[in-house]
C-alpha positions in Angstrom: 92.3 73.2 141.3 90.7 76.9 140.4 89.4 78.0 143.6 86.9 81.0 143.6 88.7 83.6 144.9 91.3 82.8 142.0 92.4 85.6 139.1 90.7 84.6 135.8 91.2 85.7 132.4 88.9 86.1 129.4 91.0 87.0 126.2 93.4 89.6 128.3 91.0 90.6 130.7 92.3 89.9 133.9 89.8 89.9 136.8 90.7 89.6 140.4 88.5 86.7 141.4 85.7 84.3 140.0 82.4 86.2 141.0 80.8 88.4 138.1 77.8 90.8 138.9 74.8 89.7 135.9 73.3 92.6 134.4 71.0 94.2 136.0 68.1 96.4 134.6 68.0 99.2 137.2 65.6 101.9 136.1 68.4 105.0 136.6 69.5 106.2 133.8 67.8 109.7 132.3 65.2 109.8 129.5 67.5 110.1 126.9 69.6 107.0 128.1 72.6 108.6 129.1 74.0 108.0 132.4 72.8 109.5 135.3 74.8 109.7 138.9 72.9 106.8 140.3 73.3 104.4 137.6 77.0 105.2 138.0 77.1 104.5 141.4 74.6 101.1 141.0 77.0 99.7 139.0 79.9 100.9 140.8 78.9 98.8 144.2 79.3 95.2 143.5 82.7 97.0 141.8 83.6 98.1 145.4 82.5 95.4 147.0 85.0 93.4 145.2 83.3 91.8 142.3 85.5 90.5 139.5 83.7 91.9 136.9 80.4 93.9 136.7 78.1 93.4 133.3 76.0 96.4 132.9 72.3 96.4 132.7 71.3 95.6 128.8 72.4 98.9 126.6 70.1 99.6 123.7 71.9 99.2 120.8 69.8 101.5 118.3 66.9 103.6 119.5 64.3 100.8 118.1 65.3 98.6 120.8 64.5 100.8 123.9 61.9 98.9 125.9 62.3 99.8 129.7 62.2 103.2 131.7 65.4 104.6 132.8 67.5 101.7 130.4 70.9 103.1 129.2 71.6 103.5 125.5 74.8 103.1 123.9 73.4 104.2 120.3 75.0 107.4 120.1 78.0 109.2 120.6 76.5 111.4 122.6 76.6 109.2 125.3 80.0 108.8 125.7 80.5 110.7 128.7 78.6 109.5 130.8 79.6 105.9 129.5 83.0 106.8 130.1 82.6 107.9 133.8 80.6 104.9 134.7 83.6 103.0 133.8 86.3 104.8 134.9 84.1 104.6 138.3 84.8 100.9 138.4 87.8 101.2 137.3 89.1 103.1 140.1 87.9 99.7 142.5 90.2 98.2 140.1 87.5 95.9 138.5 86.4 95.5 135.1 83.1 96.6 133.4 81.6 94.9 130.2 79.1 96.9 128.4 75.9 94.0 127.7 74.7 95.0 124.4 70.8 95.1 123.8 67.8 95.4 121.7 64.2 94.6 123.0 62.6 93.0 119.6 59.3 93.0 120.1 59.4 94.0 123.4 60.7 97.2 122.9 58.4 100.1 124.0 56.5 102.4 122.0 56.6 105.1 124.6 60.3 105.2 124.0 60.5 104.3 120.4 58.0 106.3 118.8 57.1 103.3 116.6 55.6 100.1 116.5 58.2 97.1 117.7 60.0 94.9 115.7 61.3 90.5 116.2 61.3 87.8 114.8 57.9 87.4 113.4 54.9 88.9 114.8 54.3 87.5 118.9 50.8 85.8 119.4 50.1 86.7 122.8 46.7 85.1 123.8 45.2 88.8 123.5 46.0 89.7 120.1 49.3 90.1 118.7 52.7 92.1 119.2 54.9 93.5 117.0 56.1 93.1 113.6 58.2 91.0 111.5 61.6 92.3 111.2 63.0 92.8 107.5 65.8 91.7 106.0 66.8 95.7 105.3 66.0 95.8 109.7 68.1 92.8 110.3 71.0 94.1 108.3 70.8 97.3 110.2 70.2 96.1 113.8 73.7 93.8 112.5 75.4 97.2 112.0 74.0 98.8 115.4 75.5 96.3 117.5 78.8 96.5 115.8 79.1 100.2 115.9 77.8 99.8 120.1 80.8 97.8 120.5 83.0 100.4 118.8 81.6 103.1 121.1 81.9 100.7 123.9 85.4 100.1 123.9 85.5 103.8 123.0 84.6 104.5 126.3 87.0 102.3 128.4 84.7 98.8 128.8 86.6 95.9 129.0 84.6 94.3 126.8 81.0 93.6 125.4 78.4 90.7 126.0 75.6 90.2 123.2 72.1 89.6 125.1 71.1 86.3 123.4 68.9 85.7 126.2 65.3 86.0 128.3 63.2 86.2 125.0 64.3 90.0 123.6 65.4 90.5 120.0 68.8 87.8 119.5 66.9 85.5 121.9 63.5 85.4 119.7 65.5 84.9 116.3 67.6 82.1 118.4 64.0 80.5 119.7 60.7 79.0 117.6 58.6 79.6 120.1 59.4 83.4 119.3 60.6 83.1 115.5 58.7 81.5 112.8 59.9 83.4 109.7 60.4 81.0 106.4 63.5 82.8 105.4 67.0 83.0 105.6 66.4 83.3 109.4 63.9 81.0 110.7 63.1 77.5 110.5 66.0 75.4 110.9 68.8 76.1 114.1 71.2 77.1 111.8 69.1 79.7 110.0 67.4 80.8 113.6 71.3 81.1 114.9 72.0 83.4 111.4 71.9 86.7 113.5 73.5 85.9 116.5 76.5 84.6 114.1 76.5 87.8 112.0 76.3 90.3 115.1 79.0 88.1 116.8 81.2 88.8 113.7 80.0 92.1 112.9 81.6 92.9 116.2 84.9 91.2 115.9 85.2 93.1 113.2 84.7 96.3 114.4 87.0 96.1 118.4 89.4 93.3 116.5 91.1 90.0 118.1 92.4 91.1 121.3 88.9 92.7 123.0 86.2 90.4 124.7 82.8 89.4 122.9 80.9 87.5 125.2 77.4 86.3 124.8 74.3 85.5 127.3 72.2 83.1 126.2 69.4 80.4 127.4 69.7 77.0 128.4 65.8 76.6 128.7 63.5 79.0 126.9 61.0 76.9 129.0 58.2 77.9 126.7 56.6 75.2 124.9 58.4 74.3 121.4 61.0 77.1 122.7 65.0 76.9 122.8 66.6 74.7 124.7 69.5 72.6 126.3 69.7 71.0 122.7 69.9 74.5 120.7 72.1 76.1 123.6 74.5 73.6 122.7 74.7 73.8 119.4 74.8 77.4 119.4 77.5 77.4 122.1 79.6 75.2 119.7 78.7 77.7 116.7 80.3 80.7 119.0 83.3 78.8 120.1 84.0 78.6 115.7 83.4 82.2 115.8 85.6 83.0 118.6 83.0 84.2 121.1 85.8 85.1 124.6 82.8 83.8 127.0 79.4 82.7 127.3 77.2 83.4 130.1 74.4 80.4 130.9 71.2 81.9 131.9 67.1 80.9 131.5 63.6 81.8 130.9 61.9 84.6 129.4 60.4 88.0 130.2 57.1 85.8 129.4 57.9 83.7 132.4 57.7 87.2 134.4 54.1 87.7 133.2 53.7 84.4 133.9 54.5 83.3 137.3 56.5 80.0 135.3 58.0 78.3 138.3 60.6 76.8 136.1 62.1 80.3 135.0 64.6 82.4 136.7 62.6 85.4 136.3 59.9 83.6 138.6 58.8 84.8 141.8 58.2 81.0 143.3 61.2 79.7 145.0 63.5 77.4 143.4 66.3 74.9 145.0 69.7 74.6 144.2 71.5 76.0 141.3 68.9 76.7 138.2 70.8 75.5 135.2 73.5 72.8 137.0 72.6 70.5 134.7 72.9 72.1 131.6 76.5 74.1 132.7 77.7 70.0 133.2 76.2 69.0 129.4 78.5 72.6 128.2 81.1 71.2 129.2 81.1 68.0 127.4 81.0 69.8 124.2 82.2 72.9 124.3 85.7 74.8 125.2 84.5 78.9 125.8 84.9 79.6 129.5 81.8 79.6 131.3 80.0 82.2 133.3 76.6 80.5 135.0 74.0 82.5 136.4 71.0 81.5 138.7 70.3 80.2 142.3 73.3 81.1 143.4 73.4 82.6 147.4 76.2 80.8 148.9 80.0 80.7 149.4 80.0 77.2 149.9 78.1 76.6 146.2 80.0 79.1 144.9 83.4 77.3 145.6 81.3 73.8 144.5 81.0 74.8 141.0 84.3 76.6 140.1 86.1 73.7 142.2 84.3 70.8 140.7 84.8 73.0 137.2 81.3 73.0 136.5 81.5 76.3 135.1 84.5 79.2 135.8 82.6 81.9 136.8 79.9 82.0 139.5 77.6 85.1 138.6 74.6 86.8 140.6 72.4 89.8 139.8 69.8 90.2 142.8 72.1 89.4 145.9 74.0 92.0 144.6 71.0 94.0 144.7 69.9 93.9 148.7 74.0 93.1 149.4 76.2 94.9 146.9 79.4 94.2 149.4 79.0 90.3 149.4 82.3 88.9 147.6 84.2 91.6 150.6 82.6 90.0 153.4 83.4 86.5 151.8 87.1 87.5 151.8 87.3 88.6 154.9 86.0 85.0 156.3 82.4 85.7 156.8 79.9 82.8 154.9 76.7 84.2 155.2 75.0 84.2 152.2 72.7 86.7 150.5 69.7 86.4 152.5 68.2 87.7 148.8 64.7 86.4 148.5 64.0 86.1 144.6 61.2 87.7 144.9 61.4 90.4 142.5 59.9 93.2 144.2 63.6 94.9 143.4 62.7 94.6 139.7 59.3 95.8 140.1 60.4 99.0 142.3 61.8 99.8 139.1 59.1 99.5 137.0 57.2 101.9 139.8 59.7 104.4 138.4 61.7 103.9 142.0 64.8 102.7 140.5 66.0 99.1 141.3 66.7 98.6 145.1 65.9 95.9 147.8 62.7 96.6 149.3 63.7 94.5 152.7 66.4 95.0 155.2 70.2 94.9 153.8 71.4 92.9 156.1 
C-alpha cells in the first residue's frame, strides 16, 4: 500500500513524498515577467517546507498570452536567469520544480499585450463580446511557443513541464464548447476541440525528448452550461496516455466561476465539503493508466492519506493552504495533524490583483 509520505516517480523524476504544491498565480514577478526575489522565495516555501514537488504559477508562453499583473513569462531567453535561480532555489531543499506552461486566450490582457486577445472563437460575455478567433497561422504559432517554453524550461534546470489545459484560458477553451465554437479543423467534435492540446503535447515531446516530464492540468467539470466535462476529461485523458503525457493533474471550474460566485467551482468563494473532484479521480481510474495528481478540497492529513491509500489518485496537491501555511507537509512529518486552517476564501488571490502580491490576509497559524 503507497502511503503519502512515500517517494514517487513520474518518468525519472523522483520526488520525496506524495504532496505537490498547484500553481499558484502570485502577482511577484517584474513587468517584464522575469523573476523577481519574491517570486523566488514564494515558490521556494512549500519547497522548504517539504513539498514533493512545486508547480509554478502559469508561465506565459508567447507575449500574446500575458493576462495577469506580476505573471512570469518563459517566452524569451532573456529570462533565463532568473528562471534558473528560482530553480536552483528549490533545488537546494532538494525538491523538484515543474515549470506550468501558459497562455491566457481570450483572457489575456491588453495592458500587457498591446493587442486585442485571442481563443477559441470570439467569448459572448452577457455585455458584449471578448476577444477574437484565433487563426489557423495563430494556432500553429502558439503550437511552436509552447514547444520552444519547454526547451527553455528544461534549459533552466525544471524538472519538468505541465501544459495548462485548465480553468477556461487558451488549451482549456479549444478543449471546451462552451468556450470554442469554431467549424474547423478545431472545433465541433471532441476530437477536433482536443486537436491542440494533442499537437502542443507532441510539439513538446519533440522538443525535451523521452526521458523529461510533460504533464498536463486539465478539468473534470467546466461547470458552465454545454461546457467540458467528466465525459470529455476522460476521453482526453485517454488521448494523452496514447501520446505519452508523464502525469495529469485533475482540477475544475473556470476563471468565469470567479466572476461568478458558481458554488460548484473551485475558484468559488462559498464553502464546499469534502474533496471537489473525488468522484471524477475514481471514474480516471477506470479508464486510464497516467499517474494522477488531484487538486481541490484538500486540508487534511487524514484525507490526504485516504486518497493516496485507497489509490484514488497518487498525488494529493494544494495551492491555497500552501498560501497562509507554506510549512504544512513539515509539520505533518514531524506528527502534528492539524490541518490548514485555509479558508477558501480568496482574498489571497485578490491581494494580488490589488497589486499586493499573493499572501494570506488572516493569521498563519
Amino acid at each position: 500500500m503507497t502511503t503519502v509520505f512515500e517517494p514517487g516517480a513520474i518518468n525519472g523524476m523522483i520526488l520525496k513524498n506524495r504532496f505537490v504544491c498547484s500553481a499558484i498565480w502570485n502577482g511577484m514577478a517584474e513587468q517584464d515577467g522575469s523573476c523577481s526575489e519574491k517570486i523566488i522565495d514564494f515558490v521556494a516555501k512549500p519547497a522548504r517546507g517539504n513539498v514533493g514537488l512545486v508547480i509554478t504559477g502559469g508561465a506565459f508562453v508567447s507575449s500574446d498570452g500575458h493576462a495577469y499583473p506580476g505573471q512570469a513569462g518563459i517566452h524569451s531567453d532573456a529570462l533565463l536567469p532568473g528562471l534558473t535561480a528560482m530553480t536552483q532555489a528549490v533545488h537546494e531543499t532538494g525538491g523538484r520544480i515543474v515549470a506550468q506552461l501558459y497562455h491566457g486566450g481570450v483572457f489575456a490582457n491588453p495592458q500587457f499585450t498591446g493587442q486585442d486577445p485571442s481563443g477559441a472563437s470570439v467569448l459572448n460575455t452577457g455585455d458584449g463580446t471578448l476577444g477574437k478567433e484565433m487563426t489557423i497561422e495563430q494556432i500553429r504559432s502558439v503550437v511552436v511557443a509552447f514547444g520552444e517554453a519547454a526547451a527553455r524550461a528544461k534549459k533552466a534546470g525544471f524538472d519538468g513541464v505541465q501544459i495548462h489545459g485548465a480553468h477556461g484560458y487558451l488549451v482549456s477553451q479549444f478543449l471546451s464548447p462552451f468556450f470554442n465554437h469554431r467549424a474547423d479543423a478545431y472545433g465541433g467534435s471532441i476530437e477536433n476541440r482536443a486537436r491542440l492540446t494533442l499537437e502542443i503535447v507532441q510539439g513538446i515531446r519533440e522538443t525535451v525528448g523521452d526521458g523529461y516530464p510533460v504533464m498536463v492540468k486539465i478539468n473534470a467539470d467546466d461547470f458552465l452550461p454545454g461546457g467540458f466535462n467528466t465525459d470529455d476529461m476522460l476521453q482526453v485523458a485517454e488521448w494523452l496516455e496514447k501520446a505519452g503525457v508523464d502525469a495529469i493533474e485533475l482540477s475544475g471550474g473556470t476563471i468565469l466561476g470567479l466572476a461568478t460566485g458558481n458554488p460548484n467551482t473551485s475558484f468559488s468563494r462559498v464553502e464546499r465539503n469534502g474533496l471537489y473532484y473525488e468522484d471524477a479521480a475514481k471514474r480516471y481510474r477506470e479508464r486510464v493508466n497516467v499517474p494522477l495528481i488531484l487538486v481541490g478540497g484538500f486540508r487534511s492529513l487524514e484525507e490526504s492519506r485516504r486518497v493516496v491509500e485507497q489509490g484514488i489518485a497518487d498525488y494529493v496537491s494544494m495551492a491555497r493552504p500552501f498560501i497562509r501555511k507554506p510549512d504544512l507537509i513539515k509539520r505533518w512529518e514531524s506528527g502534528t495533524s492539524t490541518g490548514s486552517a485555509c479558508m477558501s476564501d480568496n482574498d489571497c488571490l485578490f491581494e494580488g490583483l490589488k497589486g499586493n502580491g499573493v499572501h494570506c490576509v488572516h493569521l498563519n497559524d
